[in-house]
ZAMARGU-4260 file (C-alpha; in steps of 0.2 Angstrom, whole numbers, plus 5000, padded with zeros to 4 digits):
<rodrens>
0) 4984/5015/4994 | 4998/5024/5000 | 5008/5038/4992 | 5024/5030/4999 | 5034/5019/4987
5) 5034/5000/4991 | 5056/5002/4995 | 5064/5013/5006 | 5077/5018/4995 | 5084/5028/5010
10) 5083/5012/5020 | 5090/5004/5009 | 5103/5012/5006 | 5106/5011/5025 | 5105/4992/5024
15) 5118/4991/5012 | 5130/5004/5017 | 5129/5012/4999 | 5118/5021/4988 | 5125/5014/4974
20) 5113/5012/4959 | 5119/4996/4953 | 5120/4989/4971 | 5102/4993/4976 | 5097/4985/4960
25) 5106/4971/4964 | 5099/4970/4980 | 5080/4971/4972 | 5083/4960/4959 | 5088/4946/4971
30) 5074/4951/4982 | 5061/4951/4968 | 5071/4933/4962 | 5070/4926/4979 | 5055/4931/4987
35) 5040/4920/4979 | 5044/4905/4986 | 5041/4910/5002 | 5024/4912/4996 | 5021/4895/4994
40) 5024/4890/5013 | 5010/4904/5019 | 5000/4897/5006 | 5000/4879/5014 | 4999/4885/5031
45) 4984/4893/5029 | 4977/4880/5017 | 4982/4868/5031 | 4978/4879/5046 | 4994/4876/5055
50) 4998/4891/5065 | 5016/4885/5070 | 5018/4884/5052 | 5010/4902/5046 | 5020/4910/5062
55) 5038/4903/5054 | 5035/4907/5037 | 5029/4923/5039 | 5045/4925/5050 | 5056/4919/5037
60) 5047/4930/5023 | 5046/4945/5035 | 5064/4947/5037 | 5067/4945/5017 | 5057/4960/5015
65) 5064/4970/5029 | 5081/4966/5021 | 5074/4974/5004 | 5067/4989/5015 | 5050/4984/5009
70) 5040/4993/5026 | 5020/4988/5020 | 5026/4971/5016 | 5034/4970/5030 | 5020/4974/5043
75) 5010/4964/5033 | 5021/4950/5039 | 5026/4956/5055 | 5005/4955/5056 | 5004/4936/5050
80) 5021/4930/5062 | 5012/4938/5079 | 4993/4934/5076 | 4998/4917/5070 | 4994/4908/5087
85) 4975/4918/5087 | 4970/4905/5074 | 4960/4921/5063 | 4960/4910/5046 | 4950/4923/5037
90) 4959/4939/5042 | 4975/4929/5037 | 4970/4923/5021 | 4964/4943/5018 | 4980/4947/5023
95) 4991/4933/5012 | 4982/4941/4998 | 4987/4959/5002 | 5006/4952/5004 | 5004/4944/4985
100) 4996/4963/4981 | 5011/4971/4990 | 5024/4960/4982 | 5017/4963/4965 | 5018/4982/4967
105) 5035/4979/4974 | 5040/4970/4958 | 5033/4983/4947 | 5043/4997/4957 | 5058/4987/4954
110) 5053/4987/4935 | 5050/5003/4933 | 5066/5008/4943 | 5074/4995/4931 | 5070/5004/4915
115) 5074/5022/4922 | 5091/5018/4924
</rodrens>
């Protein structure tokens, strides 16, 4: 595991043109709102092996969590939306699971930031 935090606060901060603290938790909080749902269509696409499918939901999920200046869930997506077309369901299905394990530490840094401030 990585000693790096899940957000780029720098990043972040970058994204948003401020360094506000209510601004970037803000921007979390949406991201932590709006972010599971795009679970659901990675979950289906690999359930139904459709690699079209898998390669536009990771797409769609990939530039959420860019946005939120998430980099490991990022690549994690970025892996999903190139690799889609190579049809690897096992790797993906390892690789949906470290996305849910990524998210979750995500969500729990957002918590923890939460209760800091």
């Amino acid at each position: 595991m990585s000693s790096q935090p899940p957000i780029d606060l720098n990043q972040l901060s970058e994204i948003l043109g401020t360094d506000e603290a209510e601004t970037l938790s803000e921007m979390l909080t949406l991201f932590i709102d709006t972010f599971p749902p795009m679970l659901s269509p990675l979950k289906t696409a690999l359930e139904s092996q459709q690699p079209i499918a898998l390669h536009d939901a990771a797409h769609a999920a990939k530039s959420a969590s860019s946005n939120a200046a998430a980099p490991r869930l990022t690549a994690l997506l970025r892996y999903l939306e190139i690799e889609a077309s190579s049809e690897n369901w096992g790797a993906f299905s390892e690789a949906i699971e470290e996305v849910k394990s990524e998210f979750d530490l995500i969500a729990q840094f957002c918590r923890n930031r939460q209760a800091e401030n």
